[in-house]
C-alpha positions in Angstrom: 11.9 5.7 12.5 11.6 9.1 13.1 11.7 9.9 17.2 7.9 12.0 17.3 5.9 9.0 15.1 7.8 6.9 17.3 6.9 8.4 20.8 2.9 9.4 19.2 3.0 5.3 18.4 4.0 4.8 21.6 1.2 7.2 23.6 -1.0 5.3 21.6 -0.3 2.1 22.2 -0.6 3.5 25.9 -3.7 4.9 25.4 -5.4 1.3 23.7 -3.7 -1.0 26.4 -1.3 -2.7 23.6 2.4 -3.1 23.3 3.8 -0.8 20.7 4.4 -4.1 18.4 0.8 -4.7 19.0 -0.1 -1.3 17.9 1.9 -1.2 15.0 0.3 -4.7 13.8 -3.0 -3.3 14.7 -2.8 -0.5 12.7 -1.1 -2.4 9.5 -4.2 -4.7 9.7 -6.5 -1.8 9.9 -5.0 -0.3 7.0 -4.8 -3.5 4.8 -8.8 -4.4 5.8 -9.5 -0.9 4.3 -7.6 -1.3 1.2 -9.2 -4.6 0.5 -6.1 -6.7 0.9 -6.5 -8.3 3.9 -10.2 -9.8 4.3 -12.3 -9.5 7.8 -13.1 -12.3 10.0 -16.2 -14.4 9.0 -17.4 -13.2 12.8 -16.7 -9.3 11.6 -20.9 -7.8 11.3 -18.9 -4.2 9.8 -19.2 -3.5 5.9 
């Protein structure tokens, strides 16, 4: 991985209170909710 995404993931992470593996899982889940391939919790009120 390239050493600036790397240290922007990590500042993140920082930023959100998450481990960097939690970030990075965070934001694949994001990305695959928005695509449509990964469904939202039952719970989830968001369109």
């Amino acid at each position: 991985m390239d050493k600036k995404v790397l240290e922007a993931l990590q500042r993140w992470a920082k930023d959100d209170l998450r481990s960097l593996n939690g970030q990075v899982e965070w934001i694949l889940r994001e990305s695959l909710r928005k695509s449509g391939r990964f469904p939202r919790p039952d719970n989830d009120p968001r369109p």
